[in-house]
ZAKOL-85701 format. One record per residue (C-alpha): y negated, x, z negated; residue in three letters. Coordinates in steps of 0.2 Angstrom, whole numbers, plus 5000, padded with zeros to 4 digits. Layout:
N
YXZALA;...
This chain:
332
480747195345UNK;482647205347UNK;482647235364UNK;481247375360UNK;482447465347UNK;483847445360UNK;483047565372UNK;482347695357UNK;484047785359UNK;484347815377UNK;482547845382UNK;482547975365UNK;484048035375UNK;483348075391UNK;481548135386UNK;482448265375UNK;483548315388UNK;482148325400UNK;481248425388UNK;482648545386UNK;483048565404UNK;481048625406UNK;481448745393UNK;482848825400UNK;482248825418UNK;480748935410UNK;481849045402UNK;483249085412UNK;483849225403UNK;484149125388UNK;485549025395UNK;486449175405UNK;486649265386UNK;488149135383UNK;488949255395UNK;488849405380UNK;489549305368UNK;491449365364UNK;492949235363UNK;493449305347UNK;491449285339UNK;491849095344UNK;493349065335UNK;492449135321UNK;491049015323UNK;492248865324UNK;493148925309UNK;491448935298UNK;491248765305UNK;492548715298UNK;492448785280UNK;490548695280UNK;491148525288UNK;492448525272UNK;490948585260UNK;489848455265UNK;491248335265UNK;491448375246UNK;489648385241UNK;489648215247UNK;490948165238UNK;490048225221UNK;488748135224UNK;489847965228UNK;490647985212UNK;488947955204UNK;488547795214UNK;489847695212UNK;491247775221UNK;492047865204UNK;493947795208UNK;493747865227UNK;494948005228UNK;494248155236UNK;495648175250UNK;495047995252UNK;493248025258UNK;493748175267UNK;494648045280UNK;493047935279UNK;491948055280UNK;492748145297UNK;492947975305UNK;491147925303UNK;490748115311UNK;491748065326UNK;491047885328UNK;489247955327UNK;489648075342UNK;489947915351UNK;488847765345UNK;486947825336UNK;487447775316UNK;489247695320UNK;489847825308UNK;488647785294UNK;488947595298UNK;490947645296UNK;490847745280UNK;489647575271UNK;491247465278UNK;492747555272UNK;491947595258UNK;491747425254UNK;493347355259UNK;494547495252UNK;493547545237UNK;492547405233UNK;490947505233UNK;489647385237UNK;488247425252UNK;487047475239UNK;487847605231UNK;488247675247UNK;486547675253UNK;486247765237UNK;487347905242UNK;486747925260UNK;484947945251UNK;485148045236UNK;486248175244UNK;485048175261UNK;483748195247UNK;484148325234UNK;485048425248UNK;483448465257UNK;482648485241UNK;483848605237UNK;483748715252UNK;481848705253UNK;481948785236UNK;483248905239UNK;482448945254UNK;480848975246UNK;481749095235UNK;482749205251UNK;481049225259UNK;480149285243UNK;481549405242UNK;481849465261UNK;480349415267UNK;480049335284UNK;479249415299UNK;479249255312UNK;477649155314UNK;478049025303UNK;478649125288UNK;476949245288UNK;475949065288UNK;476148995267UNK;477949065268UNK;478549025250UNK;477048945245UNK;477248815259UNK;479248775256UNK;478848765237UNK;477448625243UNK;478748525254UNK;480248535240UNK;478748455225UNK;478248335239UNK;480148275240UNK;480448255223UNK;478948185219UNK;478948055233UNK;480547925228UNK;479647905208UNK;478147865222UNK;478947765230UNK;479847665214UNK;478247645207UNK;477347555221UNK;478847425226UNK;478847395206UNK;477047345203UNK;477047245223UNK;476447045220UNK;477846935222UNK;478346925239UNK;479446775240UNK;481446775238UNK;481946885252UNK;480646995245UNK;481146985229UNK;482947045233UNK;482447175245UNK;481247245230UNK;482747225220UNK;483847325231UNK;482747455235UNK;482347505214UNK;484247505213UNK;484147645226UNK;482947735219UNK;483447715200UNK;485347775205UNK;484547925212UNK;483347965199UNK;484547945188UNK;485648105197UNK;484448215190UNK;484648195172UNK;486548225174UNK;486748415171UNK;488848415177UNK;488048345192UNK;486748455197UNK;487848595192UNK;489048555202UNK;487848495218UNK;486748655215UNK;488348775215UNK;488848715232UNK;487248685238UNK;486948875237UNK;488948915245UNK;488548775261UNK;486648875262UNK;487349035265UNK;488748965276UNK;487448865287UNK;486249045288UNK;487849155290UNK;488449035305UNK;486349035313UNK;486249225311UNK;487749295319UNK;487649165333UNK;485649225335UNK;486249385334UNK;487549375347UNK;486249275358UNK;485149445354UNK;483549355344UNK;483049485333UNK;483049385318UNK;483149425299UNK;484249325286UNK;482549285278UNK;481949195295UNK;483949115299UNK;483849035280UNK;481948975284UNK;482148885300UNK;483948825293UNK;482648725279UNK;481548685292UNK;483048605303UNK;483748515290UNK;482848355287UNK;482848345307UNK;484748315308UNK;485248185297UNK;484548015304UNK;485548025320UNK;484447945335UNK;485647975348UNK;487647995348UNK;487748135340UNK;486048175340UNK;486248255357UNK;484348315365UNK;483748275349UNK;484448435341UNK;484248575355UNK;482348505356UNK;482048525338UNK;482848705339UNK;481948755352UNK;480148675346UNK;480648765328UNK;481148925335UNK;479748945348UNK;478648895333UNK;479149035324UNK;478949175338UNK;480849195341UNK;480749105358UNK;481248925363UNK;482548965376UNK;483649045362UNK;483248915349UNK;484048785362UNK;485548895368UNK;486048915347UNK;485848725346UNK;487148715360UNK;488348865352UNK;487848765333UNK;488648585342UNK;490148645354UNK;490848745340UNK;490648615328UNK;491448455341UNK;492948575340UNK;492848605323UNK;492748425319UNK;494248395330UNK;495548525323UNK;495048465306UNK;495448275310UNK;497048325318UNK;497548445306UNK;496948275291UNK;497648155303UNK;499548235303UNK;499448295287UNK;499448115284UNK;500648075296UNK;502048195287UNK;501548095272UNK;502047915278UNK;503547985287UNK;504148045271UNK;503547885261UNK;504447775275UNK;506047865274UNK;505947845253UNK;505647665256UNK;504047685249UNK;502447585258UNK;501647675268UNK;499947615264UNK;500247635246UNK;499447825250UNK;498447835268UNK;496747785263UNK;497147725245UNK;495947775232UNK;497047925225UNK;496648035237UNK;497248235237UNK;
């Protein structure tokens, strides 16, 4: 079974690339429109990038306040959170295996509450946009082929579905028969997950706070799809960007492969081929999406990663330790 799981990445890997290769050899003239996008239309890209890596970085950060995490500075996570980025574009779930360790042996947030936080925020946040999205497209309407079929109705179905399915799930590992001492402590675990997450939605500063920037990172996200669909030129209204944005979603945070790469341009260009607005094009915006966001995620590690730099130069030449700030739970 071990040896089976070893090869579930790189053979994800290369039937998505295969995949994606077939779609561009069918449409050729998907792939030569990266010639009519501007330089100056690519810095913009990476800066949006940017903004949304540090949003999402924050939202996160919410979220592991709740779970365990409350004496984690911000500034804190912000390093944790772009190093795990980094390591997941190397080794499938290294990052996510990071964050869980220094958590843990910096902040003495234990592998539960972690776990908790990966979960709930993968959780309300594609609640969230499944519902926010439900709400664009009753506004703007969507003419692709997957927003004239249950539209609203459909994302509305999904979003009840989600929140609906951890009480579900709680319900079921509560009444299981005893299933020995391992089981017993896995059951354990797995209500302590779901009770910490269930419990994010009776705090109202919370979901204040995770709504308010749920709705910033949605249009950030949509703005970023758009104009790169548009410079690609996919007819494509704000009402279809912010439908297939929920769609996507889900799709991208378990990462299969480093990076998710093959996994992503195939889920783009199944999702944009569903919806009419062509395959080839969903896979070229995937590519834009990812090479502007590895340089993104670069300048902000450096620009973190000197910042902290200056700080331990100016500690060291006060006399002060320099590990009394870099990764301390204070945080800026």
């Amino acid at each position: 079974m071990s040896r089976f799981r070893a090869w579930i990445s790189p053979i994800a890997m290369v039937g998505s690339l295969a995949f994606v290769a077939w779609i561009l050899i069918r449409d050729k003239d998907a792939l030569a429109a990266i010639g009519d996008v501007s330089l100056v239309s690519l810095g913009i890209f990476v800066l949006v990038q940017i903004a949304y890596l540090v949003l999402q970085s924050y939202r996160q950060w919410i979220v592991l306040t709740r779970c365990g995490g409350e004496h984690v500075g911000v500034g804190s996570w912000l390093r944790i959170f772009l190093v795990g980025r980094l390591l997941n574009l190397v080794f499938s779930q290294a990052g996510n295996v990071y964050r869980g360790v220094q958590l843990k042996s910096a902040h003495g947030v234990n592998y539960t509450d972690y776990v908790t936080l990966f979960f709930a925020f993968a959780w309300l946040s594609n609640v969230l946009n499944l519902i926010l999205a439900a709400i664009v497209v009753t506004i703007l309407g969507s003419d692709t082929d997957l927003g004239t079929v249950g539209g609203p109705v459909a994302l509305l179905v999904l979003a009840a579905l989600l929140i609906a399915a951890p009480f579900v799930i709680r319900e079921l590992v509560a009444r299981s028969p005893g299933l020995g001492r391992r089981g017993e402590w896995l059951r354990g675990r797995v209500l302590r997950l779901l009770n910490g997450s269930g419990r994010l939605l009776r705090n109202r500063r919370f979901l204040a706070e995770f709504i308010a920037s749920g709705i910033v990172a949605l249009a950030l996200a949509s703005a970023l799809l758009y104009s790169i669909t548009r410079s690609l030129g996919v007819d494509a209204g704000i009402g279809d960007i912010v439908l297939l944005f929920a769609l996507l979603q889900p799709f991208t945070l378990l990462s299969i492969t480093p990076g998710n790469l093959g996994i992503q341009e195939s889920l783009f260009g199944a999702v944009f081929g569903a919806a009419g607005l062509g395959a080839g094009p969903g896979v070229v915006a995937s590519a834009i999406v990812r090479v502007t966001g590895y340089v993104a995620l670069a300048l902000l590690a450096v620009a973190v990663g000197a910042r902290d730099l200056r700080g331990a130069l100016a500690r060291r030449g006060s006399g002060r330790d320099p590990g009394d700030s870099i990764g301390a739970g204070g945080g800026s």
